[in-house]
C-alpha positions in Angstrom: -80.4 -45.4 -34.6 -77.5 -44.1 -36.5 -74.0 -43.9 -34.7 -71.8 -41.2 -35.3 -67.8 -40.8 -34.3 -65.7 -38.1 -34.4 -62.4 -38.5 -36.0 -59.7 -37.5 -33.9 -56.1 -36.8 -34.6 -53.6 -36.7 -31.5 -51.8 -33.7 -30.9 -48.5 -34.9 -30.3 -47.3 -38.2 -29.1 -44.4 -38.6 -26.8 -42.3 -41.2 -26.3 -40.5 -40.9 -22.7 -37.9 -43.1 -23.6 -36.3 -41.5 -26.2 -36.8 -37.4 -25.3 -33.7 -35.7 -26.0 -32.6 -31.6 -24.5 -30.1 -30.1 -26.1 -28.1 -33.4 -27.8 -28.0 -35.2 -24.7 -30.5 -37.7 -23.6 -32.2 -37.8 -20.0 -30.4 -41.0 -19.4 -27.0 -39.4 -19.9 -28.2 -36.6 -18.0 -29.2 -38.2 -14.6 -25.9 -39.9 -15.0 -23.9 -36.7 -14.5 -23.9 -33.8 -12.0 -26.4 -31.7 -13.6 -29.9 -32.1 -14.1 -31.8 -30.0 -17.1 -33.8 -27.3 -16.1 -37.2 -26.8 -17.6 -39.1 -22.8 -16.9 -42.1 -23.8 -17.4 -45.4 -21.2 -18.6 -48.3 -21.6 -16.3 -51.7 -20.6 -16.0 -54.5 -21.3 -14.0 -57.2 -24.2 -15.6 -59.7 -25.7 -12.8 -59.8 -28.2 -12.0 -56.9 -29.5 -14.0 -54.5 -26.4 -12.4 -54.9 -24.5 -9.8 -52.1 -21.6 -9.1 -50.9 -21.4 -5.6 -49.0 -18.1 -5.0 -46.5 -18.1 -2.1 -45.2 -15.7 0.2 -41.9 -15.1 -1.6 -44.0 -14.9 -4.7 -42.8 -18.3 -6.4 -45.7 -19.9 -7.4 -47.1 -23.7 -7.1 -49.7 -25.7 -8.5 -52.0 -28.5 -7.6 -53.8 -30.9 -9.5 -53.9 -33.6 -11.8 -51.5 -31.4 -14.1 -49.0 -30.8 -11.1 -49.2 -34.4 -9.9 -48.2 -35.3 -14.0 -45.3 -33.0 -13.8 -44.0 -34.3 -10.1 -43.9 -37.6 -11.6 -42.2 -36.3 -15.0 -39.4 -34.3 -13.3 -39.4 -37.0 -10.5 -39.0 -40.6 -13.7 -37.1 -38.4 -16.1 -34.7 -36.4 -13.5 -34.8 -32.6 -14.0 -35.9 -29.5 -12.2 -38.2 -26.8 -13.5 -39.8 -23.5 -12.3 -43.2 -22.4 -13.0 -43.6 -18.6 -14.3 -47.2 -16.9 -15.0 -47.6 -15.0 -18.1 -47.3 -11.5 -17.0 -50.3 -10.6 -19.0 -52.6 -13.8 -17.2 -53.6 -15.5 -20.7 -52.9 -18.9 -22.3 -52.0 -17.2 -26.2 -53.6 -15.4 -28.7 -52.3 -14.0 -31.7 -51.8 -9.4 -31.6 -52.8 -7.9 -34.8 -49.1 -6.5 -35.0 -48.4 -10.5 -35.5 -46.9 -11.1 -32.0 -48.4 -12.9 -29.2 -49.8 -12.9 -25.7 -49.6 -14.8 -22.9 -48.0 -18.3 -22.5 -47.8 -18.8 -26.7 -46.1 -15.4 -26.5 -43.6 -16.4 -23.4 -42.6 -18.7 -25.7 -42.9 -17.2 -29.4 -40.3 -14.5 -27.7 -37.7 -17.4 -26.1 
C-alpha cells in the first residue's frame, strides 16, 4: 500500500515576540498610556465564528476564533473592534478589478 503526502506550505508565520504597529513594538506600547487599536473585518464561519449582533448594533463573536483573539488582545495589550463587511462576504475579486467583502474592506484602507 502506497502512502501519499501532501506538501504543504504555511501561509504566514508569526512570531509574537517581535510584531511591530506603526514603528513601535507591543512592548513599548503596553508601557505607555495608549494601547493600539486593531478594526478588525469579520464574518461569520461555523463553527470556528459565530457573529453575535447586539442591541446597539456592535457585534461579538464566539468561538475558537474569538477565544484566539481575547487571548491576543488580552498577551499582546491592544483593543480592537469587529466590523462586518457591509456586503456579508469574505473577498472576491469585481471584474472592474476591485473587491468585495472583507479583502475589499481592506484593499480600500
Amino acid at each position: 500500500m502506497a502512502i501519499t503526502t501532501l506538501a504543504t506550505t504555511p501561509l504566514a508565520i508569526i512570531n509574537l515576540a517581535t510584531i511591530t504597529l506603526a514603528k513601535t513594538s507591543f512592548e513599548d506600547e503596553a508601557l505607555s498610556s495608549t494601547r493600539p487599536f486593531f478594526r478588525i473585518a469579520a464574518e461569520q464561519w461555523v463553527p470556528w465564528t459565530r457573529i453575535i449582533t447586539q442591541d446597539d448594533g456592535n457585534i461579538s463573536i464566539s468561538g475558537p476564533t474569538a477565544n484566539l483573539l481575547q487571548v491576543l488582545a488580552e498577551k499582546l495589550n491592544f483593543d480592537y473592534e469587529l466590523v462586518r463587511p457591509p456586503d456579508g462576504y469574505w473577498g472576491a475579486e469585481k471584474a472592474d478589478g476591485s473587491w468585495s467583502g472583507m479583502i475589499g474592506m481592506l484593499h480600500r484602507e
